[in-house]
Biopython code that builds the backbone (N, CA, C, O; Angstrom):
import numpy as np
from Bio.PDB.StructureBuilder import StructureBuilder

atoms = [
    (1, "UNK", "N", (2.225, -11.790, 4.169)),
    (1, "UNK", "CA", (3.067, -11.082, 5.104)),
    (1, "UNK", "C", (3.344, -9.692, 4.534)),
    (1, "UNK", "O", (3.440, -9.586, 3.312)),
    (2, "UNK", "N", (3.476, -8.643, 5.296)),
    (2, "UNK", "CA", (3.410, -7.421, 4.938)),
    (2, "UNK", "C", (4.663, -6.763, 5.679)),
    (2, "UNK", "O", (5.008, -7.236, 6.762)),
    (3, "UNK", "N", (5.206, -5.914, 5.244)),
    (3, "UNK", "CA", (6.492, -5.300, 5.727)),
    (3, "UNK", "C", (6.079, -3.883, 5.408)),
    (3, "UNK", "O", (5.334, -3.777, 4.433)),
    (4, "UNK", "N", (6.466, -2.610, 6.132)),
    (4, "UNK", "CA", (6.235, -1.224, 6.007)),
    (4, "UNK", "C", (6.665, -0.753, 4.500)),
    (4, "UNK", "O", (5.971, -0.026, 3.789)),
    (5, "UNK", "N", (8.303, -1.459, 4.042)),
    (5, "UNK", "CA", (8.688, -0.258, 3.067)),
    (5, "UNK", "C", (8.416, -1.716, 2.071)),
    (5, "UNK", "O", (8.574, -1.588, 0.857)),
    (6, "UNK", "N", (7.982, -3.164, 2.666)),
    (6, "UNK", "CA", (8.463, -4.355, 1.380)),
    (6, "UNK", "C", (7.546, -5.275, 1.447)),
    (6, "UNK", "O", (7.397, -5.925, 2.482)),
    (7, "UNK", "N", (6.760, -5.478, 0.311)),
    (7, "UNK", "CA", (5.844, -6.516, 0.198)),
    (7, "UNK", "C", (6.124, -7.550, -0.276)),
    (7, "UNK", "O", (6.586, -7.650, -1.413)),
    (8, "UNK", "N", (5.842, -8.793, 0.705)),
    (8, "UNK", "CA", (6.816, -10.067, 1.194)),
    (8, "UNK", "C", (5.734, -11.321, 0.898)),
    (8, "UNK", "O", (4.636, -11.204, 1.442)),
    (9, "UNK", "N", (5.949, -12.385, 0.161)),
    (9, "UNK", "CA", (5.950, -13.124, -0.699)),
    (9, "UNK", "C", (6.253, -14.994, 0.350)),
    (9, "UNK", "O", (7.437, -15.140, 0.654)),
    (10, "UNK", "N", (5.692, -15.702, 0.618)),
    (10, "UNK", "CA", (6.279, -16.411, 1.079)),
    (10, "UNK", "C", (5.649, -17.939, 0.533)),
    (10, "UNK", "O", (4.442, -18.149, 0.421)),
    (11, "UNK", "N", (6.532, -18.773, 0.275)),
    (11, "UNK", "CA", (5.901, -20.253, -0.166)),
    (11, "UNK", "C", (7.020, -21.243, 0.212)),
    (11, "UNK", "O", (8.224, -21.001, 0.134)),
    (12, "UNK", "N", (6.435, -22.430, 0.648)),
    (12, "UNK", "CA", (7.162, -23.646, 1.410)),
    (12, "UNK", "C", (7.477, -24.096, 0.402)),
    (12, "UNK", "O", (6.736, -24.038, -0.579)),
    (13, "UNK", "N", (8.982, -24.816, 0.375)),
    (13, "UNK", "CA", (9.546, -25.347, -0.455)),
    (13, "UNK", "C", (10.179, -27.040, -0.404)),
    (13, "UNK", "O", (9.971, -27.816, 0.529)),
    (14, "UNK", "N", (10.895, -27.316, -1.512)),
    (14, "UNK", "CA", (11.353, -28.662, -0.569)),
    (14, "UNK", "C", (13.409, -28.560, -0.868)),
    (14, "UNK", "O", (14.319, -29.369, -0.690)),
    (15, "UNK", "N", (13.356, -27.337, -1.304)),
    (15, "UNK", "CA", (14.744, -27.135, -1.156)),
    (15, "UNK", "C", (15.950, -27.639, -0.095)),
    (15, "UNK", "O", (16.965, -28.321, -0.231)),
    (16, "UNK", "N", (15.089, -26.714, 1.413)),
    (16, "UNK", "CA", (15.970, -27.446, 1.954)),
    (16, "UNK", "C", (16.577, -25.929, 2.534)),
    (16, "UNK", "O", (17.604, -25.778, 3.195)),
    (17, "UNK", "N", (16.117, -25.415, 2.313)),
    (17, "UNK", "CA", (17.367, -23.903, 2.495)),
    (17, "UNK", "C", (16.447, -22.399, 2.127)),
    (17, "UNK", "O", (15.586, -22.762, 1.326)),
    (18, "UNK", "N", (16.333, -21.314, 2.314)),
    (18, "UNK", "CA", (15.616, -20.243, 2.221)),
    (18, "UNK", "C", (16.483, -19.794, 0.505)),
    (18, "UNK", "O", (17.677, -19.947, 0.248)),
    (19, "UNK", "N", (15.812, -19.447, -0.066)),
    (19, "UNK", "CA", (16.326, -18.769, -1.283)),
    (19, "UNK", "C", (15.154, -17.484, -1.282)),
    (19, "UNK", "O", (13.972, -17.485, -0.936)),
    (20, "UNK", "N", (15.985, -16.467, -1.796)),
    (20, "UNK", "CA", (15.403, -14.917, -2.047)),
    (20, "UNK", "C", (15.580, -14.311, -2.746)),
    (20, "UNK", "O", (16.642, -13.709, -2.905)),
    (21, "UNK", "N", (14.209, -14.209, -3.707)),
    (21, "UNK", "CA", (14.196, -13.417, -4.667)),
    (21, "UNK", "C", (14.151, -11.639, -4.388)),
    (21, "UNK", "O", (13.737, -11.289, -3.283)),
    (22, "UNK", "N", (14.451, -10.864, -5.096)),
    (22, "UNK", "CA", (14.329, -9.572, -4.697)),
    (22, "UNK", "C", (13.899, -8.568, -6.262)),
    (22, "UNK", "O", (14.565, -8.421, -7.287)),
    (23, "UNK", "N", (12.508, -8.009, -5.883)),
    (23, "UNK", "CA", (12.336, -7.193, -7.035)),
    (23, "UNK", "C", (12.364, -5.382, -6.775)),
    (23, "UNK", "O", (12.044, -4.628, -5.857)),
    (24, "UNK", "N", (12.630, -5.316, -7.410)),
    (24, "UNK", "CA", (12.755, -3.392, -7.322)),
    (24, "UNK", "C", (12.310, -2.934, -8.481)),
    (24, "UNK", "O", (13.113, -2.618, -9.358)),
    (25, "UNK", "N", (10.891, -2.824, -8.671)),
    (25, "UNK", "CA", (10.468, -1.950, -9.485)),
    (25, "UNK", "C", (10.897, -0.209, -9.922)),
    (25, "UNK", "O", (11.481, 0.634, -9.241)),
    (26, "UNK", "N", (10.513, -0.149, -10.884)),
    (26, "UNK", "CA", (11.399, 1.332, -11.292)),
    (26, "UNK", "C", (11.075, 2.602, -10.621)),
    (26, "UNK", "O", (12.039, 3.345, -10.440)),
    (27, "UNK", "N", (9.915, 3.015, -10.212)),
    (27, "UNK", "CA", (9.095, 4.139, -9.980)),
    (27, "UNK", "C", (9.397, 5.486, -10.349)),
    (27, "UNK", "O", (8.901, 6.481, -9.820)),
    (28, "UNK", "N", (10.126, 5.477, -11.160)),
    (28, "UNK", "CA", (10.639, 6.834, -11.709)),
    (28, "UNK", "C", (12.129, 6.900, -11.583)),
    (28, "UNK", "O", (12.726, 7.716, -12.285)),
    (29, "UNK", "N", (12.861, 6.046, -10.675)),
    (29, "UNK", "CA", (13.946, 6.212, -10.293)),
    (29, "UNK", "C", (15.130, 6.095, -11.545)),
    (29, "UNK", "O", (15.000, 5.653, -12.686)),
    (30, "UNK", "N", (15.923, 6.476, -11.091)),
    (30, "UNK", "CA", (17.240, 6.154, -12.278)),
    (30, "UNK", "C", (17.691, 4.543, -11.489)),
    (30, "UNK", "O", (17.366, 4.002, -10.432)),
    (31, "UNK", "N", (18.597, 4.172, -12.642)),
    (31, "UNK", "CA", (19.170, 2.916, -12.684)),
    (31, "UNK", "C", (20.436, 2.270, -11.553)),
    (31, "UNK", "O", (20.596, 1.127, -11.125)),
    (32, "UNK", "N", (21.255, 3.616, -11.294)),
    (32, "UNK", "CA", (22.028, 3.497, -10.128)),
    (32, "UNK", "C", (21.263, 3.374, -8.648)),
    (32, "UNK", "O", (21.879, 2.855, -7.718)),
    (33, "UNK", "N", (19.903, 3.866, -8.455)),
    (33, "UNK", "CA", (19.416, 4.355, -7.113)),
    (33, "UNK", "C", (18.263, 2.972, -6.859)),
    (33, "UNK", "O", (17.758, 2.754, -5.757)),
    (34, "UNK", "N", (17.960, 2.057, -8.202)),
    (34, "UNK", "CA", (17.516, 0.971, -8.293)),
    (34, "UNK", "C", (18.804, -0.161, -7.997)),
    (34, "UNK", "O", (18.727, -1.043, -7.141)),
    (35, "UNK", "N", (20.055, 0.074, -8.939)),
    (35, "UNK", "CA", (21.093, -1.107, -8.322)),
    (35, "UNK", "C", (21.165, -0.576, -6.589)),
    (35, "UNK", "O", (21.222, -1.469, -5.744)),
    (36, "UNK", "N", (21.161, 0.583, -6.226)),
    (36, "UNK", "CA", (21.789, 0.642, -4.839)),
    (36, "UNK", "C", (20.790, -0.357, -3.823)),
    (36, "UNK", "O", (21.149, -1.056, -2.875)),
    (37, "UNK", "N", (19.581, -0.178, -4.317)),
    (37, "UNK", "CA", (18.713, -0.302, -3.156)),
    (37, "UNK", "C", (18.847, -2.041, -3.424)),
    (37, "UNK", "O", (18.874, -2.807, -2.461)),
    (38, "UNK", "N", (18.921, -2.515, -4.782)),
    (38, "UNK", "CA", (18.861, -4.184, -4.712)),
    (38, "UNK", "C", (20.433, -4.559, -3.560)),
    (38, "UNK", "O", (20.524, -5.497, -2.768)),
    (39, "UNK", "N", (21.234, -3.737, -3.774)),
    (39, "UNK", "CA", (22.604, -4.516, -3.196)),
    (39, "UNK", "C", (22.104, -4.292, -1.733)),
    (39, "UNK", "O", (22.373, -5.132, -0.875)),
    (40, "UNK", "N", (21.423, -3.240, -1.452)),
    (40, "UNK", "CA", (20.873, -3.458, 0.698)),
    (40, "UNK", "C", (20.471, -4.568, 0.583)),
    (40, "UNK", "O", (21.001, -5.638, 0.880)),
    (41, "UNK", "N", (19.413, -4.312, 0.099)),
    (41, "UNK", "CA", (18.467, -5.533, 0.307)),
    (41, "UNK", "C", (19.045, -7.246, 0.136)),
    (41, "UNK", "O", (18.763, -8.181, 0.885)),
    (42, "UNK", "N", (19.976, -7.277, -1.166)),
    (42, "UNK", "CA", (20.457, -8.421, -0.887)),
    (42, "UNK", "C", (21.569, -8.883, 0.355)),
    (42, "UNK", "O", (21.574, -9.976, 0.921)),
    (43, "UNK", "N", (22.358, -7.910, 0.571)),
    (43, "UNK", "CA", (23.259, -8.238, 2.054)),
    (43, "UNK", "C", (22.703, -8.320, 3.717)),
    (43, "UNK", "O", (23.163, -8.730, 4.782)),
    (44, "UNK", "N", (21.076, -7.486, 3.107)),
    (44, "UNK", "CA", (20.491, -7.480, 4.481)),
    (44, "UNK", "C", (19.546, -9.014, 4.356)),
    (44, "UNK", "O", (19.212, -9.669, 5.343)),
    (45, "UNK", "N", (19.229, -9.378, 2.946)),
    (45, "UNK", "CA", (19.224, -10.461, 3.256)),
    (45, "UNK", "C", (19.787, -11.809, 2.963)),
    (45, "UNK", "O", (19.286, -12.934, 2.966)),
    (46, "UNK", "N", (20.983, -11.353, 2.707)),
    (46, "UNK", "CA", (22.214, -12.681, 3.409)),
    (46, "UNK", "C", (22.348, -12.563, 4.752)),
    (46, "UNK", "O", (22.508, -13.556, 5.462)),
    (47, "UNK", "N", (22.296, -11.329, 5.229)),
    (47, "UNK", "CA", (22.097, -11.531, 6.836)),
    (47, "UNK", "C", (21.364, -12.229, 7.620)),
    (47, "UNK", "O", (21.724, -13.079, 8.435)),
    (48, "UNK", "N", (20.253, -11.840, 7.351)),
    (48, "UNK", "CA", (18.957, -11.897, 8.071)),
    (48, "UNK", "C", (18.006, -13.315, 7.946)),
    (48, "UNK", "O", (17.540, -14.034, 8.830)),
    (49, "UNK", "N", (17.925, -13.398, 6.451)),
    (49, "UNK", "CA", (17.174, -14.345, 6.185)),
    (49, "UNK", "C", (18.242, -15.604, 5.706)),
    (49, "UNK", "O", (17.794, -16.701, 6.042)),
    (50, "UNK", "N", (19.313, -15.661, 5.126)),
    (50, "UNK", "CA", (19.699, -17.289, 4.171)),
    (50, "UNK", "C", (20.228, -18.010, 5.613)),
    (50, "UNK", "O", (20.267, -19.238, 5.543)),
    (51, "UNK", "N", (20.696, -17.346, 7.080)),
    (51, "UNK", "CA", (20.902, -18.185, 7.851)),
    (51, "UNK", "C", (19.989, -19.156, 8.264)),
    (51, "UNK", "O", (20.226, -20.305, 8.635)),
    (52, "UNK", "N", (18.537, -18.368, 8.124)),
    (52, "UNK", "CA", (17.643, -19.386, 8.953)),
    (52, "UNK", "C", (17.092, -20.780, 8.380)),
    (52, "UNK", "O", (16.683, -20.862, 7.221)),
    (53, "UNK", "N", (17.104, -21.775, 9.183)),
    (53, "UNK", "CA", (16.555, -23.394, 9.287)),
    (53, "UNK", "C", (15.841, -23.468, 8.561)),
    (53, "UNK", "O", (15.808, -24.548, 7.973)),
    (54, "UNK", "N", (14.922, -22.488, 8.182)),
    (54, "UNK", "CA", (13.544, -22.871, 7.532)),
    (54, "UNK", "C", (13.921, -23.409, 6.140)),
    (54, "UNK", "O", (15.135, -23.514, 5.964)),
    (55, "UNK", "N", (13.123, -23.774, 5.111)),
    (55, "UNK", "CA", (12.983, -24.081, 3.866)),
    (55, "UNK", "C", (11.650, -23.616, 3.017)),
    (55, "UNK", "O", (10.570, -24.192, 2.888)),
    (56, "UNK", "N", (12.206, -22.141, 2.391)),
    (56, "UNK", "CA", (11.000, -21.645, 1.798)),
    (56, "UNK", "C", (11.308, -20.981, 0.710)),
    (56, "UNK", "O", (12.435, -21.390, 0.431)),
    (57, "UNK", "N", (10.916, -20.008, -0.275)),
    (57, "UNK", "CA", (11.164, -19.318, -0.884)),
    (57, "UNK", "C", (10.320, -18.212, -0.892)),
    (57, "UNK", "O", (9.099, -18.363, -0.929)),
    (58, "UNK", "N", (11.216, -16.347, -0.840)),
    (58, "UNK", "CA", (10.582, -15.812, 0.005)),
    (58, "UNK", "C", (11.038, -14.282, -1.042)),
    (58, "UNK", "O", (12.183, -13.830, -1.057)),
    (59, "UNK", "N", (9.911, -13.705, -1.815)),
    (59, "UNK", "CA", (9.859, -12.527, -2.522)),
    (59, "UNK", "C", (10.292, -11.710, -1.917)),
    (59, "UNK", "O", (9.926, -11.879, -0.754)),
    (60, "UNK", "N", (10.915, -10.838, -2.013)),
    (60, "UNK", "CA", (10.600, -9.277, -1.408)),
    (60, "UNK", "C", (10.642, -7.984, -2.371)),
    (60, "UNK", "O", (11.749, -7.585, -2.735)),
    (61, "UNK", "N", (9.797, -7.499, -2.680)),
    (61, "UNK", "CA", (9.225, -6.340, -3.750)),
    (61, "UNK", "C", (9.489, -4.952, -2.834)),
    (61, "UNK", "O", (8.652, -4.516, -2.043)),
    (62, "UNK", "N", (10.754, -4.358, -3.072)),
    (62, "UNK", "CA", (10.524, -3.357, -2.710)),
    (62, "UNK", "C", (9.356, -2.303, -3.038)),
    (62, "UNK", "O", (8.726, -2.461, -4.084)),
    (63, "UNK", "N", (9.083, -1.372, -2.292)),
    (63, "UNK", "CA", (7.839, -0.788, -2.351)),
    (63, "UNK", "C", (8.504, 0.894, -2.301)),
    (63, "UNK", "O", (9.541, 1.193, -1.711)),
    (64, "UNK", "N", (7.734, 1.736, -2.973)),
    (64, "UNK", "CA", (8.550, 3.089, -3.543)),
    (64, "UNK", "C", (9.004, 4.261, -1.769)),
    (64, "UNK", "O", (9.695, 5.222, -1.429)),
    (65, "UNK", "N", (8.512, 3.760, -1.484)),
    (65, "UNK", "CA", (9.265, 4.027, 0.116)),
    (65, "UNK", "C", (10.625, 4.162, 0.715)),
    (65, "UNK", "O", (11.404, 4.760, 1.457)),
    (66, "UNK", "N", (10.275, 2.822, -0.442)),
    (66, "UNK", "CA", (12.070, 1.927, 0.430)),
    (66, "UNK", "C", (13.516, 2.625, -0.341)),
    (66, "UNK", "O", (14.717, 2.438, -0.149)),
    (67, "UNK", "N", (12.830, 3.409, -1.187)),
    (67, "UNK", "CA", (13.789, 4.332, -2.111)),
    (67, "UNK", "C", (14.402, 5.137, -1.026)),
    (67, "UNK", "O", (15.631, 5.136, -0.951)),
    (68, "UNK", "N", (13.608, 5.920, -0.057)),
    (68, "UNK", "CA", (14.016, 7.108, 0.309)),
    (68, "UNK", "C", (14.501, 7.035, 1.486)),
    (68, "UNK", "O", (14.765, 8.168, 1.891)),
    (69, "UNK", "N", (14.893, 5.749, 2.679)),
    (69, "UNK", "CA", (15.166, 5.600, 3.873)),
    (69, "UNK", "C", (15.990, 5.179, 3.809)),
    (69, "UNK", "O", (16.443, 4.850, 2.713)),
    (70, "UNK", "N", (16.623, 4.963, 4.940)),
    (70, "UNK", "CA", (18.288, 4.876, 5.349)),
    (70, "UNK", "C", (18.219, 3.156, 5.749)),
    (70, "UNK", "O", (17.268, 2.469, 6.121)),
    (71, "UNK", "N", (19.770, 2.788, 5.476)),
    (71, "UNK", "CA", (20.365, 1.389, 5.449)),
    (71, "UNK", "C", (19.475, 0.949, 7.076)),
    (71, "UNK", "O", (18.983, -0.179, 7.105)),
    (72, "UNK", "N", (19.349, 1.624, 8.032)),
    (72, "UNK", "CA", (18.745, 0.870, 9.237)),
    (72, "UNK", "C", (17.239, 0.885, 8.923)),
    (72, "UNK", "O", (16.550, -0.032, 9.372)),
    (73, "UNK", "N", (16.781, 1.680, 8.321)),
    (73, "UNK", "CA", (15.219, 1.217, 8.210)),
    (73, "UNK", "C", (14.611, 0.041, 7.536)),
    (73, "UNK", "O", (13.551, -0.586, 7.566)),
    (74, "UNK", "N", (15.739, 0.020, 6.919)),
    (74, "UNK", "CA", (15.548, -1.239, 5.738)),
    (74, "UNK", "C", (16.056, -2.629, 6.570)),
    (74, "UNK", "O", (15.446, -3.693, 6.462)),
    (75, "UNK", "N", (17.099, -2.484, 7.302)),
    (75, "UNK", "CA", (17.186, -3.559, 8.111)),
    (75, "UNK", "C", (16.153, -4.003, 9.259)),
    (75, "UNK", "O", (16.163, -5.139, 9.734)),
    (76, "UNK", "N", (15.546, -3.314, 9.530)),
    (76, "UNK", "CA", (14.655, -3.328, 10.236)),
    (76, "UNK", "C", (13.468, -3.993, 9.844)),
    (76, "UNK", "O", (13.013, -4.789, 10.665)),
    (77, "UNK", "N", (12.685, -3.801, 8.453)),
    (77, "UNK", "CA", (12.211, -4.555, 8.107)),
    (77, "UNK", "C", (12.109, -5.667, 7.598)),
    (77, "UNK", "O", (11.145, -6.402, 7.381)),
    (78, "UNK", "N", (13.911, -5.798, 7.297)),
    (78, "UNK", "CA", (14.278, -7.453, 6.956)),
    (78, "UNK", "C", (13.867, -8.034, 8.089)),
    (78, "UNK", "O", (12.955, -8.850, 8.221)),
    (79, "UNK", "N", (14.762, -7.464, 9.112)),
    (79, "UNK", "CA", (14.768, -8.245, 10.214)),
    (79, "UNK", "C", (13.215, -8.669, 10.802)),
    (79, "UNK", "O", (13.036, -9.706, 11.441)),
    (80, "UNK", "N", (12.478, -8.014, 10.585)),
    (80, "UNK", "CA", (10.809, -7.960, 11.364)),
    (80, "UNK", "C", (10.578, -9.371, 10.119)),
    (80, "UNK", "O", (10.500, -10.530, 10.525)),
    (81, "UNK", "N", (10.498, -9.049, 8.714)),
    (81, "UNK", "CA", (10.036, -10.234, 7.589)),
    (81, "UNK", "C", (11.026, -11.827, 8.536)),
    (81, "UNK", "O", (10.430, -12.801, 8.995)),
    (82, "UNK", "N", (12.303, -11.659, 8.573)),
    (82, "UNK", "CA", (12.715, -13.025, 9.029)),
    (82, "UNK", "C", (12.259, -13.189, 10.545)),
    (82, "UNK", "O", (12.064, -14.338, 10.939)),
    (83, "UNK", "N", (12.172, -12.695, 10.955)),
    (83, "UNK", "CA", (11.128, -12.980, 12.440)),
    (83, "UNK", "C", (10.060, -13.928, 12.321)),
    (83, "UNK", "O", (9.820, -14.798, 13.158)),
    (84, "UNK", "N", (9.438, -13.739, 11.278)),
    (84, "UNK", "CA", (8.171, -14.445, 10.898)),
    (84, "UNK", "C", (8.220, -15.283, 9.758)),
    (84, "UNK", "O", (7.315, -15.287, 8.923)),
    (85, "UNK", "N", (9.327, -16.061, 9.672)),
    (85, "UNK", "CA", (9.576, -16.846, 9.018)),
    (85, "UNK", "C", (9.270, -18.457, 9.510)),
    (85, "UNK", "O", (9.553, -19.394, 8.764)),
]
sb = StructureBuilder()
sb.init_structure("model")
sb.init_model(0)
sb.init_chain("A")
sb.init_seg("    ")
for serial, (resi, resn, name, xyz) in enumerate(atoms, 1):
    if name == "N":
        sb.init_residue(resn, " ", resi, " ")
    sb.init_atom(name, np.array(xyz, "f"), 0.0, 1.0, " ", f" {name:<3s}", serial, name[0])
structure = sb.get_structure()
């Protein structure tokens, strides 16, 4: 599965419940602009993704893109990744 700014990771589990890992590689960035972007990503996906039924476990690698766009672009592609869950 492929996402514009996040390359997305997906494997069936027997959990029982969606769990999400989240990586943010460095790309030059400083350390604050790496915590900022993990805390979107994790509330967009407590949003988006830990509600849903499914049972999987599901990467998401931000990609050096995802540095430079705004809180709705990024939701946007959560939201498109849990679509296709």
């Amino acid at each position: 599965m492929k996402a514009q700014l996040l390359d997305v990771r997906r494997l069936d589990s027997t959990a029982g419940h969606v769990r999400v890992a989240i990586v943010v590689p460095k790309y030059g960035h400083t350390a604050v602009r790496r915590n900022k972007l993990k805390r979107r990503l994790r509330e967009l996906s407590r949003q988006a993704l830990l509600p849903r039924p499914a049972s999987c476990d599901v990467l998401l690698r931000a990609r050096p893109g995802a540095y430079a766009v705004s809180f709705d672009a990024l939701r946007h592609d959560v939201l498109d990744v849990a679509s296709r869950l």
